[in-house]
N, C-alpha and C positions, 0 to 999 in steps of 0.2 A: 504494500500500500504506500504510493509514494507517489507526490507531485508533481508538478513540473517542474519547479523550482528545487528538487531533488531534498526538500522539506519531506518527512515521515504524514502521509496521512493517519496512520496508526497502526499498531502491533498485534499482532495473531497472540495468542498466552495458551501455548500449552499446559498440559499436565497440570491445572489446577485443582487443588482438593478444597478450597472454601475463601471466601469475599475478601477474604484478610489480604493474602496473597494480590488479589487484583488492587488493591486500593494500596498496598506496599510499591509495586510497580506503578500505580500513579503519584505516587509522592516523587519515585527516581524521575518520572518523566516530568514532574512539574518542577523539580532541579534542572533538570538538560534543558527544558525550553527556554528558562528564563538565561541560561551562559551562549543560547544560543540566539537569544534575541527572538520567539515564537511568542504566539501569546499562550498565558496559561489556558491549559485544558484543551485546545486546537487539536492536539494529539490523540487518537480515540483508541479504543480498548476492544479486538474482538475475543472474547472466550471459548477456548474449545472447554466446556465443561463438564464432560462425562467419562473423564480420562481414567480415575480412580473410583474406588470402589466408595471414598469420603464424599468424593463431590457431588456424589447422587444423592447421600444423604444431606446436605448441604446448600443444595438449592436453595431451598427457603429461607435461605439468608439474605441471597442476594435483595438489594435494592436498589434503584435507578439513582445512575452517578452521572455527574458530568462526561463521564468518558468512555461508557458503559457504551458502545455502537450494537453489539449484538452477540448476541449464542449462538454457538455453532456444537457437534455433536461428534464423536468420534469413538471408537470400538474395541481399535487394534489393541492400544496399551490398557483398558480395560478389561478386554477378554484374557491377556495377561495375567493382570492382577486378579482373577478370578480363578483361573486357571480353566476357562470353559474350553473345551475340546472341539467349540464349530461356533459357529454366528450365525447360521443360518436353516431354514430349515429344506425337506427334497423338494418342497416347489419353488426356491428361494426368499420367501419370508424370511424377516428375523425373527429370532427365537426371543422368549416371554422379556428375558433379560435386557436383552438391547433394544426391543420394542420400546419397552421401559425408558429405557434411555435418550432413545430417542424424543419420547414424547412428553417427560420432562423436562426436554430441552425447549422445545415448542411449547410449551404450556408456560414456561418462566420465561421466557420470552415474551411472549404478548401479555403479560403482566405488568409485565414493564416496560412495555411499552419499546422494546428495540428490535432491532432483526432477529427474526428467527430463519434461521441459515442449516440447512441439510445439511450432513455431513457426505465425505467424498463417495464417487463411485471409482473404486481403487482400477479397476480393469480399464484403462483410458482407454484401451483398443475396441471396446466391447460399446459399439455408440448406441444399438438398437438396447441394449440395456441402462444406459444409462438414459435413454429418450422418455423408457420408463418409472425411472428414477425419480426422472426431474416431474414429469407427468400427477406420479403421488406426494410429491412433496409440496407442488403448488395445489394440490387438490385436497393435502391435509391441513395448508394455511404455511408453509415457511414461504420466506420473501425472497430467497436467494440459496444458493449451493457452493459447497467449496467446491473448487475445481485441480484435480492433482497435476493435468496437461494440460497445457494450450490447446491445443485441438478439442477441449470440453467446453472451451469457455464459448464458443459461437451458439451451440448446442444449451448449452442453460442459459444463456440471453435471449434466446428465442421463446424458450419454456416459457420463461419469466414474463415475457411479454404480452400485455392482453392486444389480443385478437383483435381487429376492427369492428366485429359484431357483439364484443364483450365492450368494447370501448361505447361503441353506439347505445346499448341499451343501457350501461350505465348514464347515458346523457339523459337518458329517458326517463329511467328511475328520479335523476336528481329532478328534474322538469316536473314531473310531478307531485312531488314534496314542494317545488317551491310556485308550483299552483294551490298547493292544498291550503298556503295563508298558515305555514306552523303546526299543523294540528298533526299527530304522531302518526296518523295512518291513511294511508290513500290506496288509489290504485290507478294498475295500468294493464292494458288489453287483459280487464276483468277479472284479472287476479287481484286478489290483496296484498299491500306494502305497509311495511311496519319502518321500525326505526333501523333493526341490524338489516334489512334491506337497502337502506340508505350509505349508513356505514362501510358497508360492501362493495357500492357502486362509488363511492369516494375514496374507498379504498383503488380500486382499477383505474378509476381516472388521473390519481397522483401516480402511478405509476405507468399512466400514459404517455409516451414521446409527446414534446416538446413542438409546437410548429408556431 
């Protein structure tokens, strides 16, 4: 993560086992900016945080920091530290364990309001499986994915991207809410819209391209 100005936009934090630790590396980072002329806090924090067997118990510590950018999820050094003999199951699911893991990482994430970021799909060669990857992870609500190759990243940019017909009817969505004069529930082509219908479709629009 890194600018143009060859400035840190901020730091990946492995192997985290609890909040302490992230807020310990943001006191070092809030020393380096100021010798280096940045403003404090500029520097952002993404957590890989399901490393250890601690940090799953740990979650619920977290609370939204200045520099807190997002959660991200990862297996390898946890299935380690567990000693589990596979990650997956014969249709490739994961298994209870890292399901788990996964989905406290997403669940502490939009708690808090930052990125919630899939973890990698290790086989970069393997595109039609990770097509599916990225598929469920924007279908289970994360906002983004690490990427272990270059050649992944065109491929989860795409994922990530709402569609022009997702783009369109969230225009439609918001248009009818701000027909309705405020009032919490409308509708459109005879369905009912509530409020997290709203939310959803403002969600897709903020992350609509730019024109």
């Amino acid at each position: 993560m890194c600018s143009s100005d060859l400035r840190p936009d901020g730091v990946v934090l492995p192997k985290v086992s609890s909040v302490r630790e992230v807020q310990e590396v943001g006191l070092q980072l809030t020393e380096l900016e100021a010798r280096s002329g940045i403003a404090k806090g500029q520097t952002r924090i993404i957590v890989i945080a399901t490393e250890t067997p601690r940090a799953l118990l740990n979650l619920n510590e977290y609370t939204t920091q200045e520099r807190l950018s997002g959660l991200t999820w990862g297996m390898e050094d946890l299935s380690a530290a567990i000693g589990a003999l596979g990650k997956t199951e014969a249709d490739g699911s994961l298994t209870p364990v890292f399901q788990l893991a996964r989905s406290l990482c997403l669940i502490t994430a939009a708690a808090l309001g930052v990125q919630a970021i899939d973890g990698v799909h290790a086989d970069f060669r393997d595109k039609d499986g990770l097509e599916r990857d990225v598929a469920r992870a924007r279908r289970d609500g994360f906002t983004a994915k690490l990427a272990i190759h270059p050649d992944q990243v065109p491929i989860i940019n795409a994922a990530f991207s709402p569609t022009e017909a997702e783009i369109e009817h969230a225009r439609r969505v918001v248009a009818a809410f701000d027909a309705a004069n405020g009032q919490g529930v409308t509708s459109l082509d005879g369905k009912m819209l509530d409020r997290p219908h709203l939310v959803l479709a403002q969600r897709v629009l903020a992350r609509a391209p730019r024109r």
